[in-house]
Structures are given as C-alpha cells and as structure tokens.
C-alpha positions in Angstrom: 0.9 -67.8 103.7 4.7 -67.4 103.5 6.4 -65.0 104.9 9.0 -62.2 103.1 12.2 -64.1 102.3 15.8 -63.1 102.6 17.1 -64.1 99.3 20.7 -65.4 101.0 18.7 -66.7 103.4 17.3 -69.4 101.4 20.6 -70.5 99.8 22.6 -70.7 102.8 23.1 -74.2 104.2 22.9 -75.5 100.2 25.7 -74.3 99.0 29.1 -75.9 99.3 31.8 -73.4 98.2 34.1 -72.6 101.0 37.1 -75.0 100.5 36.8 -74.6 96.5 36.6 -70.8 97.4 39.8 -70.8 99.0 41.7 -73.0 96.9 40.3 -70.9 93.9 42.0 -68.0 95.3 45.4 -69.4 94.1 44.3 -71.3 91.1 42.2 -69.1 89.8 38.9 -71.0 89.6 36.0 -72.1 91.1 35.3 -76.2 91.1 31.8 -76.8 91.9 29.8 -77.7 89.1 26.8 -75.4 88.4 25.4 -73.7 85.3 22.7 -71.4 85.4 20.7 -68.5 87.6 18.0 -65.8 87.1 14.0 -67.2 87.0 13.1 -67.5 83.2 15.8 -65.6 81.8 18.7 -66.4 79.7 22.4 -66.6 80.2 23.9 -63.4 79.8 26.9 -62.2 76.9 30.3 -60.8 77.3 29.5 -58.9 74.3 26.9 -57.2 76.9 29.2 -54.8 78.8 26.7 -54.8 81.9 28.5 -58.4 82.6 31.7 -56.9 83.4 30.0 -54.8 86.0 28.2 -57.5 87.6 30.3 -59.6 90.5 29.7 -62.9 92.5 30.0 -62.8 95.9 30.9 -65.7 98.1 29.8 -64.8 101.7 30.1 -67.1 105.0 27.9 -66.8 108.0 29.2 -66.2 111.4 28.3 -70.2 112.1 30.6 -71.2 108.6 27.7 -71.8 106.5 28.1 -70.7 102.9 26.2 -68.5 100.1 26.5 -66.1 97.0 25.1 -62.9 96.6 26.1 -60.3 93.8 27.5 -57.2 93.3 27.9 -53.5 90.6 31.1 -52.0 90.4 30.3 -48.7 90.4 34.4 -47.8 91.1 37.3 -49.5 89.7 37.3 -50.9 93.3 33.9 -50.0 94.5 31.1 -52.6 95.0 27.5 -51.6 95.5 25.5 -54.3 96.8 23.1 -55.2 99.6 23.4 -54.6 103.3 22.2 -58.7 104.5 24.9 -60.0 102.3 27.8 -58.7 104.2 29.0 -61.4 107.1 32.2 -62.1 107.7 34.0 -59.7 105.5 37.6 -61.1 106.3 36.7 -64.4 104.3 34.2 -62.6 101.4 35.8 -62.6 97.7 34.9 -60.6 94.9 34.6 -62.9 91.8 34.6 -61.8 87.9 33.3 -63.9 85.0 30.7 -65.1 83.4 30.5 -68.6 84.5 32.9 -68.4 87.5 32.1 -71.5 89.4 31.8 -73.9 86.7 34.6 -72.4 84.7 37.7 -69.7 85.5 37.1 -66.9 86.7 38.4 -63.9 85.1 39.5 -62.5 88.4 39.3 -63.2 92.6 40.1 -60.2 94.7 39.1 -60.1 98.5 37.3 -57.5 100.4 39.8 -54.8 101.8 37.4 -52.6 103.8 33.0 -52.3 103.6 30.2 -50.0 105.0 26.7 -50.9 106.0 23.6 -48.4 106.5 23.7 -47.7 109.6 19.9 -47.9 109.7 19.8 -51.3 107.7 16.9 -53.4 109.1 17.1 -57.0 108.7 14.4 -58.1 110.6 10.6 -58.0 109.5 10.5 -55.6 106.7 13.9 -55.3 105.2 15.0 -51.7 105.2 18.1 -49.8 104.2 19.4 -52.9 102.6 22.6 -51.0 100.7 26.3 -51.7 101.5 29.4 -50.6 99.7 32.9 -53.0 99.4 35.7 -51.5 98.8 38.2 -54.4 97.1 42.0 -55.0 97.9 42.4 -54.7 93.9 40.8 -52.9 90.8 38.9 -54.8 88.4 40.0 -56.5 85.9 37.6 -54.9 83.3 37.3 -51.4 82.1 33.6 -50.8 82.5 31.8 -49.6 85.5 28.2 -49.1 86.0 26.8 -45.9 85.8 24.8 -44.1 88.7 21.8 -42.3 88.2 23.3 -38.5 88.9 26.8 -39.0 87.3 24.6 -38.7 83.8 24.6 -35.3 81.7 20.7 -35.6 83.3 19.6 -36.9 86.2 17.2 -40.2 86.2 14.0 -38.8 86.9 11.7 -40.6 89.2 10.7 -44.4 88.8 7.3 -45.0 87.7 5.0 -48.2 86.7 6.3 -48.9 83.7 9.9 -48.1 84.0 11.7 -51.5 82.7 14.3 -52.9 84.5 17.3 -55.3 83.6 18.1 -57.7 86.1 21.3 -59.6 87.0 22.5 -62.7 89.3 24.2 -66.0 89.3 21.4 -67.4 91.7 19.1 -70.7 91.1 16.6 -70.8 88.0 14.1 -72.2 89.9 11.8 -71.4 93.4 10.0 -73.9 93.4 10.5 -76.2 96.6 11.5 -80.1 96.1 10.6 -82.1 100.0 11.1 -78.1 101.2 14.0 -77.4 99.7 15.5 -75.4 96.6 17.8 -77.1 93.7 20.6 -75.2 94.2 23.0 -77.1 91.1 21.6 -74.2 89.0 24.1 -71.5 90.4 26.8 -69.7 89.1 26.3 -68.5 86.0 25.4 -64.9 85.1 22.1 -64.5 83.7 19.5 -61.7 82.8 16.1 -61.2 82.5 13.7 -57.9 82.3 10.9 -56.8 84.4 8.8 -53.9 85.0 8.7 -51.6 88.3 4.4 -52.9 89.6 4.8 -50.4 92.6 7.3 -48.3 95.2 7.3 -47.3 99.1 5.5 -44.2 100.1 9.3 -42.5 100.4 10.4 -44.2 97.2 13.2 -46.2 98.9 12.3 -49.3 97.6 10.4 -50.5 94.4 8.6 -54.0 93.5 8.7 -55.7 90.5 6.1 -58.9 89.5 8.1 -61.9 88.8 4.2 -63.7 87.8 4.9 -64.4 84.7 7.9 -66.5 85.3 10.7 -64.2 85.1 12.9 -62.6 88.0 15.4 -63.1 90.5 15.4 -65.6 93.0 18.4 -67.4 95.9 21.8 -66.0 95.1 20.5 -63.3 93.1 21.1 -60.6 96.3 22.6 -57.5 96.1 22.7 -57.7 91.9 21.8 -54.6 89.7 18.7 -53.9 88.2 19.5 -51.4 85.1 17.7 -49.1 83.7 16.3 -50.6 80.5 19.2 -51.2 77.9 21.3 -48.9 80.0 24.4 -49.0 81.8 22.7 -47.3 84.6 21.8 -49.4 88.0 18.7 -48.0 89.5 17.8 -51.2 92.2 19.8 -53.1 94.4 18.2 -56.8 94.3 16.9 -57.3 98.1 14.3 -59.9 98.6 11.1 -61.7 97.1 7.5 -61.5 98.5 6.8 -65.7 97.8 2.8 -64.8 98.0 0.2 -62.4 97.2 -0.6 -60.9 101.3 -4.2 -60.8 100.4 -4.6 -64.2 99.2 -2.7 -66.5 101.5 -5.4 -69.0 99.6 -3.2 -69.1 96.4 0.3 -70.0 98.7 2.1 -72.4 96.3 5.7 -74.0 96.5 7.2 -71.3 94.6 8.8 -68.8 96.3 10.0 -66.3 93.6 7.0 -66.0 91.4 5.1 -63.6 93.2 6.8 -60.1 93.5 10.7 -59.2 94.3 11.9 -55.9 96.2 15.1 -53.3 95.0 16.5 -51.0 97.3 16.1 -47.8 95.0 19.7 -46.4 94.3 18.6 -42.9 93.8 17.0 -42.5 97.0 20.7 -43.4 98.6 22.4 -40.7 96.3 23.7 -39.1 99.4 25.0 -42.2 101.4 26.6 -43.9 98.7 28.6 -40.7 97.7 29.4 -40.0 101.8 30.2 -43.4 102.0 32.6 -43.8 99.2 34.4 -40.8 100.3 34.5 -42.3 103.9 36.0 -45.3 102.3 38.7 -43.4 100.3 40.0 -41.4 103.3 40.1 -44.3 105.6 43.1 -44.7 106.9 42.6 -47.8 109.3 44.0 -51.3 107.8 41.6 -53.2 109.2 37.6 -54.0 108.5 34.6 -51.5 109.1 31.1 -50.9 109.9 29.7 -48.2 110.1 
C-alpha cells in the first residue's frame, strides 16, 4: 500500500527550472519546454476569468532542488496557497499566464513577505496546510478570486455533492514509468471538475475521488478548487491518497487516481483575514514566518 503523498514532493528532483527561472525574471519568459497539467482535464481559457486568478509557483528546497506549486490571488498582491509549498521564499517567483513555461509569461513578480499556519503539520497526516504570499508587485490582471464570506451570502457548508473546479499547471499523468513520473507535461494551466466524496470530522479538509480519471496530481499544490462555475475558491489543493486504505490489494502505479485532499478555505476564515492584516501592517523589510 502507498503511503499519502506530498504533491511537491513527488515533482521535486524532476524538474529543472531554476537557471531558466532566473533568467526569465529579466526576459520575461520561461524556456523549458512543457505543455500540459491537471489528470483528464482540459487546458484552461483566457476567456475563463478564473485563469487570471490562478498563479505558478516556482519553489526551491533548502538542498537547491526545484518544483512548482500554484497559487489564488485573492488580493491584488495577496496569494492564497498551501503551507508545504513555501521553502526558500527569497528565491520563490510568482508567475502569470496561461502557458508560462513554454511560452511568455504575462508577468514574474517575487515574493516580498509570507505567513505559514503556525500549526501546519507536514509530517504523517498533513494538517493546517494554508499559507498566504504577499508579492513585491500587484498583478497584472484585474480579477481576484472571491472568498467564501466576502459574498452578499455566505457559502454554506460543503456537502457530498458540492462540485468543485480545479486548477494547476502540474503533470497529466500519475502513473509511474521504472518509479518515476513524466514530468514534460507541466506548465500549462489546466481544469477539470470533481465532486466533494467526503470531509474531516471538524470540516477542515475535504476529499474528492479522482477514480474516474480526472483530478489533480505533481505540481498541482496549493491551486484553487472553485466552487462550481464560480469565482469563489472553497479548497486549497494539498495532497493525493494514491490507494484505497482498505484495499492495499488493488495498489497500482498510479498515484493520483484514488482520492485528493483540500484544505477547506472557510474553515480558515479567521486566519486568512488575521493574517492578511498581519501582512499589511508589517513593517519589517525582510521575510516572515509566523
């Protein structure tokens, strides 16, 4: 039986961004070429205003090794994403576009200050997985992605059939070649639906089945899950479950068709809001965690 992944986790050591990273950050692009991301989805539109909400993340390790993750501007300069993509916050960028790494990116601003939960858990069952980056500059786009209480009405609670869009520029595929995942597929923003299957006794995380060959996958971390058609993110893409617990006999070599996990954004109301704030009176130049 497998054990819970880390989404990041699984892509570090496979990508090779870094150097294009850096020199991207004057030419503005990204020269690795990849195309697609999301498990059995399809590549998201600019006509779909949700894109301009949704940001790639290029993270380092503490050791130099490499990844993506994603991110919601819920702010003009206000990223919501989660809590195991943050290392190294001096070298992350923020990076808008549609296809960023394969073709220009519409915009690459770095990381001017961030804030982890301080009860984040990142080893055995991921908890608290929620982190806030606050940019050096505003986006580039107009559109920012609705949270649950800044509608006329508040989201009510989650339940099993509440359907959910999803986000990322991760791979297209889990399943394992010699132990390893094809990571050429990254880097383009793509979208898929799925339906809430379950959520934690205290409702701070919900699962979604990705069985039927749709869902998020490597590089996928820290994207949104809306609300249906809506402009409102409700999940914070944490990790996959690669097998079904109770029947470690049915372990394949696919490690994102089983279920995936969101931190639930309404059950954070009060952090994010304290936290944002937090950032905003900051005075400090340098980098946080709090």
């Amino acid at each position: 039986m497998k054990d819970v992944v880390t989404l990041l986790s699984l892509l570090l050591l496979m990508l090779h961004l870094g150097a294009c990273a850096d020199r991207s950050a004057v030419q503005g692009e990204i020269t690795s070429g990849n195309t697609d991301a999301i498990v059995g989805g399809e590549t998201a539109e600019a006509s779909d205003l949700r894109t301009e909400t949704t940001v790639l993340i290029l993270t380092k390790s503490d050791t130099g090794q490499e990844g993506i993750c994603a991110g919601t501007m819920i702010q003009p300069d206000i990223v919501l994403t989660a809590a195991h993509c943050i290392s190294n916050p001096e070298s992350m960028q923020v990076v808008f576009g549609l296809a960023p790494i394969k073709q220009a990116a519409d915009k690459i601003i770095r990381v001017k200050n961030y804030i982890i939960h301080g009860n984040f858990n990142r080893d055995g069952e991921v908890r608290n997985d929620i982190a806030l980056l606050q940019i050096q500059e505003r986006s580039p786009h107009s559109s920012v992605a609705n949270v649950p209480w800044t509608k006329t009405k508040t989201i009510t609670p989650l339940t099993s059939d509440t359907s959910l869009d999803v986000y990322g520029y991760g791979i297209d595929s889990g399943k394992l070649k010699k132990g390893k995942l094809n990571t050429k597929s990254t880097g383009v923003l793509r979208t898929t639906r799925l339906q809430i299957v379950k959520q934690s006794k205290n409702g701070d995380v919900f699962f979604a089945s990705q069985s039927k060959g749709h869902g998020i996958c490597a590089g996928d971390s820290g994207g949104p899950a809306f609300l249906g058609n809506s402009n409102v993110i409700i999940g914070i893409t944490s990790r996959a479950i690669t097998d079904d617990p109770s029947k470690p006999e049915l372990a394949d070599n696919d490690v994102c068709n089983y279920e995936s996990v969101f931190t639930n954004v309404l059950s954070y109301k009060t952090w994010i809001i304290n936290s944002v704030q937090w950032l905003r009176n900051s005075e400090k130049k340098s980098l946080h965690k709090l």
